[in-house]
N, C-alpha and C positions, 0 to 999 in steps of 0.2 A: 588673715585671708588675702588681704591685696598684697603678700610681698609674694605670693604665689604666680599673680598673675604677673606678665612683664608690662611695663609701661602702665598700670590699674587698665587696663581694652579687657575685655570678655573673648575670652578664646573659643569659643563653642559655635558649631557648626562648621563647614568647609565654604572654600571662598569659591569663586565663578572660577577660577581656570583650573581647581581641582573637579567641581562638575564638569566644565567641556571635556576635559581629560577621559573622563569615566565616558562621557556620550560621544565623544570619537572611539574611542572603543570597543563599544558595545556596539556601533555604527560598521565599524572593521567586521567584529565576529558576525554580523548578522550577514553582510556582503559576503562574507566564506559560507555559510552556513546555508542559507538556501537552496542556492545553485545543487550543494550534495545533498541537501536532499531531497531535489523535486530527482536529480538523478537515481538516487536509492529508488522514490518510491517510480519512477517509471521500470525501473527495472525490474523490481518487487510487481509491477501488474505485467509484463512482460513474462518471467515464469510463471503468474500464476494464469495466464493462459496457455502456454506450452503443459502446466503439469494438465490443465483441464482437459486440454486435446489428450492427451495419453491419456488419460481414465474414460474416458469417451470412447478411444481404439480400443482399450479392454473390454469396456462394457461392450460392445461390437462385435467382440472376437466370442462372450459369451454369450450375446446374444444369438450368433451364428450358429455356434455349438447347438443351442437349442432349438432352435425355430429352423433351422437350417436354410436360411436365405438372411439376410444384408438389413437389417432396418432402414425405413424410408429415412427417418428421421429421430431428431435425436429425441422427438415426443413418445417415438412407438417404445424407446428405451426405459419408459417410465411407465409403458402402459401393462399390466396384469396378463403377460401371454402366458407361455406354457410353464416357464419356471420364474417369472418375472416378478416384480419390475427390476430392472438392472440399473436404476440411477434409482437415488432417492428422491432430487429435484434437480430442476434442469439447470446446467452452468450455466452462469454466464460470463463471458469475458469483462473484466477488472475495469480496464484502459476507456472501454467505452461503451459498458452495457450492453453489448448485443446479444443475441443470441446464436448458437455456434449450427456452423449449416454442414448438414453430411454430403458428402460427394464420392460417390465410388466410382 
């Protein structure tokens, strides 16, 4: 068994500059890696308040169709009118919680 090993040393484990090697590394991929994706997800709440706005104009458009005047608000969209409610529940914007305001 020791004409296995070289010099009879125990070869088993990795030495300190094969670890920093791996933790600069892994140090690199994370310095690339965040930045894309705090970008992805701002972008990712970015449409998903543009899609909300547009389902918001639809419900609008059907609520007009029916009630035949503009909802105050985007609460009357949920409220039991004449052929209603026209949201299930109320959006809200992604980015930073709010609540989304009607303006005609």
């Amino acid at each position: 068994m020791k004409n296995c090993l070289p010099n009879g040393r125990n070869q088993q484990g990795f030495t300190l500059v094969e670890m920093m090697v791996v933790v600069v590394i892994v140090g690199i991929l994370i310095t690339i890696a965040v930045p894309v994706y705090n970008k992805v997800t701002a972008t990712a709440e970015e449409k998903a308040c543009l899609a909300n706005i547009k389902i918001i104009e639809g419900a609008m458009e059907v609520y007009k169709a029916a009630n035949g005047t503009l909802p105050g608000s985007v609460g009357d969209l949920m409220e039991e009118k004449k052929r209603g409610p026209f949201l299930k529940e109320k959006p809200r914007c992604p980015s930073d919680n709010q609540d989304y305001v009607l303006s005609n």
